[in-house]
N, C-alpha and C positions, 0 to 999 in steps of 0.2 A: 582576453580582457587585459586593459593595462593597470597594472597596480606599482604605484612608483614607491621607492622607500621613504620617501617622507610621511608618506598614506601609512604605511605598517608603522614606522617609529609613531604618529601621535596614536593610533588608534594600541597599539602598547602602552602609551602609558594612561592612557583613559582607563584601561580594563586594570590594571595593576592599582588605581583610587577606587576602582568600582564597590569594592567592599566599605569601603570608609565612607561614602554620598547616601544619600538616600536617593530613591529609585525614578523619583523625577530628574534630580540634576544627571545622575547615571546614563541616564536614557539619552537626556538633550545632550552632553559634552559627548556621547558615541556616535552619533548622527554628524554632530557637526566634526568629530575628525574622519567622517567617511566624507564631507565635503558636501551633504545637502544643505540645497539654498532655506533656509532657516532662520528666523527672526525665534529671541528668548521671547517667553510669553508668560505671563502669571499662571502660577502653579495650583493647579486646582486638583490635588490627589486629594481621593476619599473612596468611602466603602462599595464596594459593587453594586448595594442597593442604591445606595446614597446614588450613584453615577446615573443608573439607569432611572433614576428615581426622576432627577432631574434633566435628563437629557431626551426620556420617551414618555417622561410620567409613568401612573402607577402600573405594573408592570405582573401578572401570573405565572408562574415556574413550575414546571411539575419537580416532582419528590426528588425525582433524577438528576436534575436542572441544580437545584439546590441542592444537592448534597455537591457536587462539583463548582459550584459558586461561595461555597463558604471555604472555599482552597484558596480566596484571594484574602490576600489583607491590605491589599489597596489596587486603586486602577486611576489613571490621567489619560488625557490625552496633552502630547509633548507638542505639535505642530499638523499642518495641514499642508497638503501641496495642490495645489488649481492648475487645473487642466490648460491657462493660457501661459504658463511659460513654457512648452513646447512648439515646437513649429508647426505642427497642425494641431486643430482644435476639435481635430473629429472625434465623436462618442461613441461608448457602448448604446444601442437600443432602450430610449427612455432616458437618454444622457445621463447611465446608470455610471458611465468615467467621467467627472466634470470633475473630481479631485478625492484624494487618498489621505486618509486621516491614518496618524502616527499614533499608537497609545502605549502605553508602558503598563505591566503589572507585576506588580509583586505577589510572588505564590508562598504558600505555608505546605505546602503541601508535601510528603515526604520522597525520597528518590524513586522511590519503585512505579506511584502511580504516576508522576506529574507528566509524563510525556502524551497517556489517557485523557488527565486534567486538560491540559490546554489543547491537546484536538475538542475535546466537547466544548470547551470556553469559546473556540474559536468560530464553531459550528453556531453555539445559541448566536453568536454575533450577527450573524447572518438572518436573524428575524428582524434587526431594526435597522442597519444602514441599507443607505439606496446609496452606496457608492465602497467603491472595494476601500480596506481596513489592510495596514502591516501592524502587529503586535508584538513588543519587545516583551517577553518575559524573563522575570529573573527569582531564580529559587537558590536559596542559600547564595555560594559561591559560583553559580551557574546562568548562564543564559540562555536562551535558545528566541527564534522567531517564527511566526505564523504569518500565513497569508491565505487564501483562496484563489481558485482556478473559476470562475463565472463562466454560464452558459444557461442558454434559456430554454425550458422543456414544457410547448404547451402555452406559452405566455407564461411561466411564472419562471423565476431566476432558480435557479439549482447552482450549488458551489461546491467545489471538492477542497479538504484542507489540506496545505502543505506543510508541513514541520521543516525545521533545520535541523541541526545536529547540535547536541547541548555542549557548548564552551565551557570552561573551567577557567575562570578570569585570573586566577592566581598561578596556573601550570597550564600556558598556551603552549604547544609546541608549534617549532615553525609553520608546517602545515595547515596545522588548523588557524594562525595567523593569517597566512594565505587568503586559505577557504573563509574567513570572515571578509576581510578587507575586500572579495570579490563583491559584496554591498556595495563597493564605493559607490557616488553617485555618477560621475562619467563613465563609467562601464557599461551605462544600460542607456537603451536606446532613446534619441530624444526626439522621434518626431512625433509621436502622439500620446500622452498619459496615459492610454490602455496597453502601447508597446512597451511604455518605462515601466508598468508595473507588473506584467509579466516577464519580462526582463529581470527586476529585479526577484519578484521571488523563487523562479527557476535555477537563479544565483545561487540561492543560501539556501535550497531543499534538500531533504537528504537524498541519496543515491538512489533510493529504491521506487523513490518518485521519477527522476528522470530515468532509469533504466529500471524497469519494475520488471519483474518475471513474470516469464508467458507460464501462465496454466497450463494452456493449451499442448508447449511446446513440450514442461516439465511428465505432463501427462501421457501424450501421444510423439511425441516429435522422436523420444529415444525407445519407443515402444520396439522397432524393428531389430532395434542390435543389443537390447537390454532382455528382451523377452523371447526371442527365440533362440530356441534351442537345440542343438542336433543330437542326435541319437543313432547310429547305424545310418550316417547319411538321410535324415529324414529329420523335419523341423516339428516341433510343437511348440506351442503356446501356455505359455505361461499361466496361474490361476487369476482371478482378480487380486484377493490377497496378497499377492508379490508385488502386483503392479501399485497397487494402495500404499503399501510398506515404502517402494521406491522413489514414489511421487513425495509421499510424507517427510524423506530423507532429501531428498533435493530441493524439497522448498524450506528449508530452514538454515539456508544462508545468508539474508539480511536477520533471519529470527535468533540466528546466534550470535552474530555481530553488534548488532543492537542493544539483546538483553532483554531485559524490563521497557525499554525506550521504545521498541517495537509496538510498531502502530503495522496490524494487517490489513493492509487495503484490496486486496481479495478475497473472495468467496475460496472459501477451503476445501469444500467440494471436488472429490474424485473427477465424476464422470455425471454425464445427464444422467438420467434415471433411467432411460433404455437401453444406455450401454450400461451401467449396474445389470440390470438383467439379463442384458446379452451374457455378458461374463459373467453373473449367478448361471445358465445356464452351462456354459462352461464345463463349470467347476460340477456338476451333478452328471459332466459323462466322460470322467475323468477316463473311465474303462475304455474309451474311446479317443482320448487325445493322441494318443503316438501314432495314430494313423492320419492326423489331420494336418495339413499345410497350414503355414501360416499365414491368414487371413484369406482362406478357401474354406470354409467351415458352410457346409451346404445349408441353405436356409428352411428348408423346408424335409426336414430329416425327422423321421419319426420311425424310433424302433419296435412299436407293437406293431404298428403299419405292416414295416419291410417283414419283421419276424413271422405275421401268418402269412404273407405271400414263398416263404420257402417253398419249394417241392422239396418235402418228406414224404415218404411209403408210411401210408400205417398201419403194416403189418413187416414190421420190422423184429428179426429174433435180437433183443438185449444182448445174448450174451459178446453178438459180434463186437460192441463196443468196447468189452475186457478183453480182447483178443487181436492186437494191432494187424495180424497176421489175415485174418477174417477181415478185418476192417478195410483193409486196403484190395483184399480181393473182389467188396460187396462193391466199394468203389469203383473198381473197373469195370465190371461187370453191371451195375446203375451208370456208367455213364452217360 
């Protein structure tokens, strides 16, 4: 991506007045030093009811819905971009890309939950537009943005949310200067508005979006050199419980970098529920692990089975058993 320093000088000093505007002008003079095509437009901030009130009419929330809507103390929309200033005018299915609405929100909401907050604000979003939405939000001294990933399941639209990483307007460090400014508007691609706007929000999402961790991999991928184990030249296998402990310890790398900010976008779940009981079984024949390779564990092993197929004499004298001497004689002599 090309970011030239004229792009980072104004978009500096935008975010250094950010504290001092109210959260419309904020919005619009940040846009316009990323250099989108942009006309000012009368400002129509008001309350989230108020917006949805008049933009979809009257409007049912569950309990859920509202308890995470009264995090807003206001919402605009700042601009809109149409699908024909690009070079092609091709659309999503439904000519669900025909153009990207900009909106701006101010949150009340406090540091711990808000990055919760605006994944569910972003989500409800997604019951009223028939066209993808960027959402500038700003909390205290803070900002962060949203976008969705669209795809259609069934005929009806399904959307995944994307977060960015929250900026601190008053202590940018270069980096995260950087990492903002890659918004710019020339950085992302211009032949079709479905390409610009995935372009652009794969820009500003956090890491764990574009490089998300494999389950799969943290699960099974280090299973062979993490969990076997030699003994006398012979491997066993490890219990469930280790391998549980281990997966839990390796997926809480974006979950410690993060913090509170941490949005899990996987299932936390171990294993399917057949290999949970593969491994429950395991672990109940413990008395038997140090004889078993790893991942050679016979599937069809039943020790009452094997145990009456012994040949035993039954008329054995006991005492030969307290007497190694005996024991090893009756040995030979039964072979």
């Amino acid at each position: 991506m090309s970011i030239i320093n004229s792009e980072v000088y104004e978009v500096e000093n935008v975010l250094s007045d950010f504290i001092n505007k109210e959260s419309y002008s904020s919005g619009f003079s940040l846009f316009k030093a990323l250099n989108f095509p942009i006309k000012k437009t009368r400002n129509h901030k008001q309350t989230i009811f108020e917006f949805f009130s008049s933009q979809f009419g009257e409007i049912v929330f569950t309990d859920s819905e509202n308890k995470s809507l009264t995090e807003i103390s206001s919402i605009s929309v700042l601009f809109t971009i149409n699908k024909e200033i690009f070079l092609s005018s091709q659309y999503f299915k439904q000519e669900f890309f025909h153009k990207i609405a900009f909106l701006v929100i101010d949150l009340n909401s406090i540091r711990r939950d808000r990055s919760m907050v605006i994944h569910i604000l972003t989500k409800i979003s997604t019951r009223f537009y028939n066209h993808p939405i960027l959402i500038l939000f700003i909390q205290e001294d803070n900002i962060a943005f949203s976008g969705l990933i669209y795809d259609y399941i069934d005929e009806k639209i399904n959307a995944e949310v994307l977060l960015s990483d929250w900026y601190c307007c008053s202590n940018l460090e270069e980096e995260k200067i950087l990492s903002l400014c890659n918004l710019c508007f020339g950085n992302h691609s211009q032949s079709s508005l479905k390409e610009f706007y995935y372009d652009m929000i794969y820009s500003i999402s956090r890491e764990y979006y574009i490089y998300p961790e494999s389950q799969e991999f943290i699960t099974y991928g280090c299973l062979s050199n993490e969990f076997k184990t030699t003994i006398n030249g012979e491997s066993i296998l490890q219990n469930y419980k280790k391998i549980n402990e281990f997966f839990l310890e390796n997926n809480q790398y974006y979950s410690l970098l993060y913090g509170d900010d941490y949005i899990n976008t996987i299932n936390a779940d171990l294993l399917y529920i057949q290999d949970q009981s593969y491994l429950g079984d395991l672990d109940e024949k413990d008395a038997f692990e140090e004889h078993i390779e790893f991942g050679e564990i016979e599937e069809n092993f039943d020790e009452e089975k094997d145990l009456e197929n012994l040949c035993i004499p039954e008329e054995v004298d006991e005492d030969i058993f307290d007497d190694p001497t005996k024991m090893l004689e009756w040995f030979e002599s039964n072979d």
